[in-house]
C-alpha positions in Angstrom: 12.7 -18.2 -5.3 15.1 -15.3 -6.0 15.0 -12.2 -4.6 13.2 -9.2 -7.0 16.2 -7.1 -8.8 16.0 -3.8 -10.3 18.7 -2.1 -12.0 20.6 -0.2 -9.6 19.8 3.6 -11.6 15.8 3.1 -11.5 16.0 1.1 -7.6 17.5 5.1 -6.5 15.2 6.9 -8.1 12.1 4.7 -7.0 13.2 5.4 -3.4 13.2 8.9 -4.0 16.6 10.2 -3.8 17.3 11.1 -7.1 16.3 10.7 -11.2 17.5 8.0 -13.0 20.0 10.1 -15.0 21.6 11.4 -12.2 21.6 8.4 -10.4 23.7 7.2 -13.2 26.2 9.8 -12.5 26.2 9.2 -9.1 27.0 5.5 -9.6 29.7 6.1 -12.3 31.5 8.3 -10.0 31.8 5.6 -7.2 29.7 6.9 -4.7 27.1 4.4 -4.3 27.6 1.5 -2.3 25.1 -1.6 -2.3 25.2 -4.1 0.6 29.0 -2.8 1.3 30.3 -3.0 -2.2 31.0 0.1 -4.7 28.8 -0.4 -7.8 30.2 1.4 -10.9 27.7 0.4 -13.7 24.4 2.1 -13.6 22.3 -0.5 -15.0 23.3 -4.1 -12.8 20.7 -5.3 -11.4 20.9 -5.8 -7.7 17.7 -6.9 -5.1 15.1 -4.5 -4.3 15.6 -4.6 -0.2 19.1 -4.1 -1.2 21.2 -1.8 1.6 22.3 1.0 -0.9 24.8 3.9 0.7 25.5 7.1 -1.0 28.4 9.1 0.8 28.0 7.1 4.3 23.8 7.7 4.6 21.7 5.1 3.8 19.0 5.6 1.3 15.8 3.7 2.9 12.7 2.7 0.4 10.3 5.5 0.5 7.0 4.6 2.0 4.0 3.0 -0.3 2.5 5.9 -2.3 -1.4 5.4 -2.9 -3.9 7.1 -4.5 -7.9 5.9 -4.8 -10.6 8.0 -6.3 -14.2 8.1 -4.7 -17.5 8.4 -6.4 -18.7 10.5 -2.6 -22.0 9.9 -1.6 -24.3 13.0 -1.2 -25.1 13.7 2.4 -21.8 11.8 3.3 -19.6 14.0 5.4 -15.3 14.2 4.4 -14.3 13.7 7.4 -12.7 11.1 9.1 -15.2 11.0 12.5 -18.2 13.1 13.5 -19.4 13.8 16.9 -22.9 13.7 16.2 -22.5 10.2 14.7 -23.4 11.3 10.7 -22.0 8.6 8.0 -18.4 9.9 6.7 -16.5 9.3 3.7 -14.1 7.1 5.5 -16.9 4.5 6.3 -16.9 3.9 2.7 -13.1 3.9 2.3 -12.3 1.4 5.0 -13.6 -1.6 4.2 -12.1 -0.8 0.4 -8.2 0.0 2.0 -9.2 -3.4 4.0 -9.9 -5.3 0.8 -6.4 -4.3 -1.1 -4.5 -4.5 2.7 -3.7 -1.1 2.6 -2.6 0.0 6.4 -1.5 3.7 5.4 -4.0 6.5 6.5 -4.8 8.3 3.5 -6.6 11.7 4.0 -8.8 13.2 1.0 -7.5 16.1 -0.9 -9.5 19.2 -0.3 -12.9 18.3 0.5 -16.7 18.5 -0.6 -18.9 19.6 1.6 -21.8 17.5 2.9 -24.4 18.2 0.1 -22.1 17.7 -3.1 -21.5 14.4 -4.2 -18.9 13.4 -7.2 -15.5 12.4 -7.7 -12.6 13.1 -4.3 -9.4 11.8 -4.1 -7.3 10.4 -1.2 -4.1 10.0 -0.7 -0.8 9.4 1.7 1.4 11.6 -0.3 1.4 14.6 1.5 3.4 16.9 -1.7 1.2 15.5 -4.5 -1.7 16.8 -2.6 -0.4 20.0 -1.6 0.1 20.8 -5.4 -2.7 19.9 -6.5 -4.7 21.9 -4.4 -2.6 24.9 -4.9 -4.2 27.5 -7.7 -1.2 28.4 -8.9 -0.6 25.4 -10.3 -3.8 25.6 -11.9 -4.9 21.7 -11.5 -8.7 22.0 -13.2 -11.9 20.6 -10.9 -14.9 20.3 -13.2 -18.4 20.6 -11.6 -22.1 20.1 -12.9 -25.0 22.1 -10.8 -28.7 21.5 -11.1 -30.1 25.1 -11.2 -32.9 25.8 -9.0 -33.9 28.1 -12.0 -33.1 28.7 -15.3 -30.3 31.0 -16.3 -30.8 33.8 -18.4 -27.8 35.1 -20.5 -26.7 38.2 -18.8 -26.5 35.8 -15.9 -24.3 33.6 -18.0 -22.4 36.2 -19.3 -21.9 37.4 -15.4 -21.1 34.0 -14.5 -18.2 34.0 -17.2 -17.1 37.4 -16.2 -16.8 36.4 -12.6 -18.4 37.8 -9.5 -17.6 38.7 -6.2 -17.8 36.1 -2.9 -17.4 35.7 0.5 -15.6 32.8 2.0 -14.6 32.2 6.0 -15.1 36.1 6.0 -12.7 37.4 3.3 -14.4 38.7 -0.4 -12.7 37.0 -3.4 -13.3 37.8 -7.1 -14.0 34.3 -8.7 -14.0 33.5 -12.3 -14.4 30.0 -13.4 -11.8 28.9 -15.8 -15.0 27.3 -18.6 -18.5 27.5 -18.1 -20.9 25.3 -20.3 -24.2 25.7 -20.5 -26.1 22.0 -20.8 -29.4 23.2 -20.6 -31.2 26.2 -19.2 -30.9 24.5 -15.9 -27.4 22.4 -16.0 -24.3 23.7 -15.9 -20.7 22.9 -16.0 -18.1 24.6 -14.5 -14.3 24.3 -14.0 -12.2 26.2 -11.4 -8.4 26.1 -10.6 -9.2 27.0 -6.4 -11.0 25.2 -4.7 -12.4 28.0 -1.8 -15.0 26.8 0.8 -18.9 25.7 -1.1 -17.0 28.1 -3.9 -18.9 27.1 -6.9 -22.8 27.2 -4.4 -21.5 30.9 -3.6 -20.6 31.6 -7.2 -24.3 30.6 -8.1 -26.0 32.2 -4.6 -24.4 35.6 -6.4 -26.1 35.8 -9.2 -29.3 34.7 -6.9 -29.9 31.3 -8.0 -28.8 27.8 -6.1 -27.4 24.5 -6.9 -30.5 22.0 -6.0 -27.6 19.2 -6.9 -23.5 19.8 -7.1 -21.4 16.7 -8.6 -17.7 17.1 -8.9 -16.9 15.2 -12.6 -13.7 15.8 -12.9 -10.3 16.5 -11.0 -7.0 17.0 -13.4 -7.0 14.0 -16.2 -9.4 12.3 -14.0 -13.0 11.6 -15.1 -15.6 10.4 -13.0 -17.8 8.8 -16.0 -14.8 7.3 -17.2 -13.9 5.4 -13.5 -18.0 4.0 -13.9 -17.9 4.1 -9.7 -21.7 3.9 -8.4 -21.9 5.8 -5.3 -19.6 5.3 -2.8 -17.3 2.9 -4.8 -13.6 3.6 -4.5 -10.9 2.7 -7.7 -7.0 2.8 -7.1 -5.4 5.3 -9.4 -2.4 6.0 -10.8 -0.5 9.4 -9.4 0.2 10.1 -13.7 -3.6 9.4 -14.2 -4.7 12.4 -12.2 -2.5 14.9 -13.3 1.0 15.0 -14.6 3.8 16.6 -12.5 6.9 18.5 -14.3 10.2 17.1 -12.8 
C-alpha cells in the first residue's frame, strides 16, 4: 500500500510551521527541501512522514492535537487525583481516551468546582486553552442556576448591572455578559472570566444560592446539542468550540 501524500504547501502548515500561503512562498523560493531534494512547486504531493528541511532545520510533525467535551458529573471533582480518595473527572475520561487509544495527557480547561455539573473541555494543546480561558478574548461560558428563591426584579436588574465579589481574597466587579430569566427560579447566565465559584458568588451577593449550577455552553459549543448523559465524553473539533483569528 502506498504511503499517505499531502501536497507539500498544506503538509507545512499542518506541522505547524507556517500558513499555506506562505508556505507557498517559501517553496517557490527554493528553500524547502523534502527527503534531500529542493521542491519548487507548492502543490506536489509528497508522503506525510516525509523529512522536510527549511534553511538546514528540520520541520518535525507537531504532536496529535485533541480536544473532548464532558458532560461532568455533579459531586465529581476536576482533578486528576484526590488524597481523600473522592471520584474525579479523570476516572470518567480514562477509560474514554482508552477506547479511541489516545496516550496524550489532556488536562481540562479551567475547571468546575465539585458541586457544578455541565459541559468541561480537555485538551493537550496548551495555547488553545490558554486563550480560551483569557477574558480578553471574551470566549462566552453559558450557565443555568436553580435559585434557592425566586428573584425579584430589582435583584434582576442588580444582577444585570453587576455586583461586587470576592475571590482568593481580591474584590472584583462582575457583570455577566446576558442574563435570562427562565422562570422566577432559573436563570441563565453568560460570562467572559471564569474567576473561582464566580457565577455561586455573583448569586450569594444579591443573597440568594444556586441549589444546582450546570455549565451549557462554552464558545460555539452546546451541551444539549452533544446529547452526553452524565459523565459521557465526545471528541470535538478545535473550530467547533470556538474560532481562532489567524
Amino acid at each position: 500500500m502506498p504511503n499517505k501524500r499531502k501536497s507539500l504547501n498544506r503538509l507545512l502548515s499542518q506541522r505547524g510551521y507556517c500558513s499555506r500561503k506562505a508556505a507557498e512562498t517559501l517553496i517557490r523560493e527554493g528553500k524547502v527541501k523534502v527527503n534531500g531534494n529542493i521542491v519548487l512547486a507548492p502543490f506536489q504531493p509528497v508522503p506525510i512522514d516525509a523529512t522536510i528541511e527549511i534553511a538546514g532545520a528540520i520541520v518535525s510533525p507537531q504532536k496529535a492535537l485533541w480536544h473532548v467535551a464532558m458532560n461532568k458529573r455533579r459531586d465529581v471533582i476536576a482533578t486528576t487525583s484526590d488524597e481523600r480518595g473522592r471520584a474525579t473527572v479523570y476516572d470518567d475520561l480514562r477509560p474514554f481516551l482508552q477506547r479511541h487509544r489516545i496516550s496524550e495527557r489532556l488536562f481540562a480547561v479551567g475547571r468546575l468546582d465539585k458541586d457544578t455539573d455541565g459541559l468541561l473541555l480537555f485538551t493537550n494543546d496548551n495555547h488553545f486553552a490558554d486563550f480560551l480561558t483569557n477574558p480578553e478574548n471574551r470566549v462566552p461560558k453559558t450557565y443555568r442556576a436553580k435559585l434557592a428563591r425566586p428573584l425579584s426584579n430589582a435583584e434582576l436588574a442588580r444582577l444585570e448591572s453587576g455586583v461586587q465579589i470576592e475571590a482568593r481574597g481580591e474584590t472584583y466587579f462582575a457583570k455577566p455578559e446576558s442574563v435570562k430569566l427562565l422562570s422566577p427560579r432559573q436563570i441563565e447566565l453568560t460570562l467572559f472570566e471564569g474567576k473561582n465559584r464566580e457565577v455561586r458568588r455573583i448569586l450569594e451577593a444579591l443573597g440568594n444560592k444556586a441549589e444546582r449550577l450546570t455549565r451549557i455552553r462554552f464558545g460555539n459549543l452546546d451541551l444539549r446539542a452533544l446529547g452526553l448523559n452524565e459523565g459521557d465524553c465526545a471528541l470535538v473539533r478545535k473550530d467547533d468550540i470556538w474560532r481562532v483569528a489567524n
